[in-house]
C-alpha positions as CSV (number, residue, x, y, z in Angstrom):
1,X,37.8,152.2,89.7
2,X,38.1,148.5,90.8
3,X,38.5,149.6,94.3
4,X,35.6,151.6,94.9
5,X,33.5,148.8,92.7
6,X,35.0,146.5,95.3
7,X,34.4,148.7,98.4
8,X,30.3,148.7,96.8
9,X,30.6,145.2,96.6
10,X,31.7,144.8,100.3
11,X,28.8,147.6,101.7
12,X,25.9,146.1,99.9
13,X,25.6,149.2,97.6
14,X,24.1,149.1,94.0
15,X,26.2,150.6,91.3
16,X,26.6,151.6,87.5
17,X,29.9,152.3,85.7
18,X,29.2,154.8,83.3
19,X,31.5,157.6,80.8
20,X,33.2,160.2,82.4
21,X,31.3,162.7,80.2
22,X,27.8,162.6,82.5
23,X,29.5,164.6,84.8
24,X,29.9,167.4,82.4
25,X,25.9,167.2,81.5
26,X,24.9,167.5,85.1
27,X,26.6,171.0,85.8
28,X,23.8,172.6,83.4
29,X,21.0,170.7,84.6
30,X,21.5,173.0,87.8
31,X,21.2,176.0,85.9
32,X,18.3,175.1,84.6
33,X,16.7,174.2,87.4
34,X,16.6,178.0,88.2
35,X,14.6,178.6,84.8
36,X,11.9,176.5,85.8
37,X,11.3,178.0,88.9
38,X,10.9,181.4,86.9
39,X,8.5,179.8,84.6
40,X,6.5,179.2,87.7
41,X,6.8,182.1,89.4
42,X,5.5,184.0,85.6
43,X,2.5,181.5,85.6
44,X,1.7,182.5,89.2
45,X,2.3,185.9,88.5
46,X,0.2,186.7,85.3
47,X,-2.1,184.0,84.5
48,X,-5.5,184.9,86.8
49,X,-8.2,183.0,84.4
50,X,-9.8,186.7,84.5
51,X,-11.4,186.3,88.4
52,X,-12.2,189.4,89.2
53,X,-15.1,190.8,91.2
54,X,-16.7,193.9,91.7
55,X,-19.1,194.5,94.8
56,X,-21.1,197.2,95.8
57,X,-21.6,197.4,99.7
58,X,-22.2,200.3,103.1
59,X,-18.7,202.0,103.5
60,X,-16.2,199.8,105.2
61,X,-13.7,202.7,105.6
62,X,-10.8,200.3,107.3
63,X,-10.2,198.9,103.7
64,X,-7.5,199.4,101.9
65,X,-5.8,198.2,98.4
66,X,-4.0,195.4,98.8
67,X,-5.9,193.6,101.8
68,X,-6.9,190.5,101.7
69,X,-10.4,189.8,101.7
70,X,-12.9,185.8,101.8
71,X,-15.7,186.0,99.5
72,X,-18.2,183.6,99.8
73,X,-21.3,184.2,97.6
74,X,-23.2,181.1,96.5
75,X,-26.1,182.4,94.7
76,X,-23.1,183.9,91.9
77,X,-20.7,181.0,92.6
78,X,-17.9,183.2,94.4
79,X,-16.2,182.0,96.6
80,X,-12.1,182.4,98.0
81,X,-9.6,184.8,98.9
82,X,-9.8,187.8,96.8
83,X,-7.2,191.0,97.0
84,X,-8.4,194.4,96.9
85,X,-7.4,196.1,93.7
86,X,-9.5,199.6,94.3
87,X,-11.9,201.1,96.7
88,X,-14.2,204.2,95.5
89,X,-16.6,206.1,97.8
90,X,-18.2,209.2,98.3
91,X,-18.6,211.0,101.8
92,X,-22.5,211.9,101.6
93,X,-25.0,210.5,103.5
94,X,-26.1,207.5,100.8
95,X,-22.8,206.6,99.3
96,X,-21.7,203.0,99.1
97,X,-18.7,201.6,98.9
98,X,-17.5,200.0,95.4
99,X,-14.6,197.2,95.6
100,X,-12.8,195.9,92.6
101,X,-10.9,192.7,94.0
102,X,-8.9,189.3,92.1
103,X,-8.8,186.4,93.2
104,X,-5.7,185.2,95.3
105,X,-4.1,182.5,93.1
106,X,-2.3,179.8,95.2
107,X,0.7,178.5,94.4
108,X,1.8,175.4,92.7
């Protein structure tokens, strides 16, 4: 132990002496490491803050479920990315197209 102290000494380095037991609480400090990345990944996941949309609009028939689409209404205070839940149409000569969309959550 003196002769790395002494080698630290020589090099200009900072150190600390401490027990021998730290060593043993750093191995599960890596494990759980991995657990708060799954906490993250269940916030992203299932915490949307309820933003969902529903538009009515002419047929866009190149739409599809899970497409991302920008939404940018400022009269209703809509505006982002938004993924397409469902599409429902009707092939007569009026129909409309209905879109049921959330909004795109970014990550943290």
């Amino acid at each position: 132990m003196r002769k790395i102290r002494d080698e630290c000494d020589r090099k200009g380095f900072d150190y600390c002496q401490v027990e021998d037991d730290i060593y043993n609480y750093l191995i599960p400090g890596l494990r759980l490491n991995s657990g708060y990345e799954e906490v993250r990944q269940s916030l992203y996941q299932y915490i949307n803050y309820s933003e969902n949309i529903s538009i009515q609009t002419l047929p866009i028939y190149f739409l599809e479920p899970n497409t991302c689409i920008e939404v940018c209404d400022e009269d209703s205070f809509i505006n982002g990315n938004y993924i397409i839940n469902s599409l429902s149409f009707s092939l007569d000569y009026s129909s409309s197209l209905s879109i049921n969309a959330s909004k795109l959550l970014e990550r943290f």
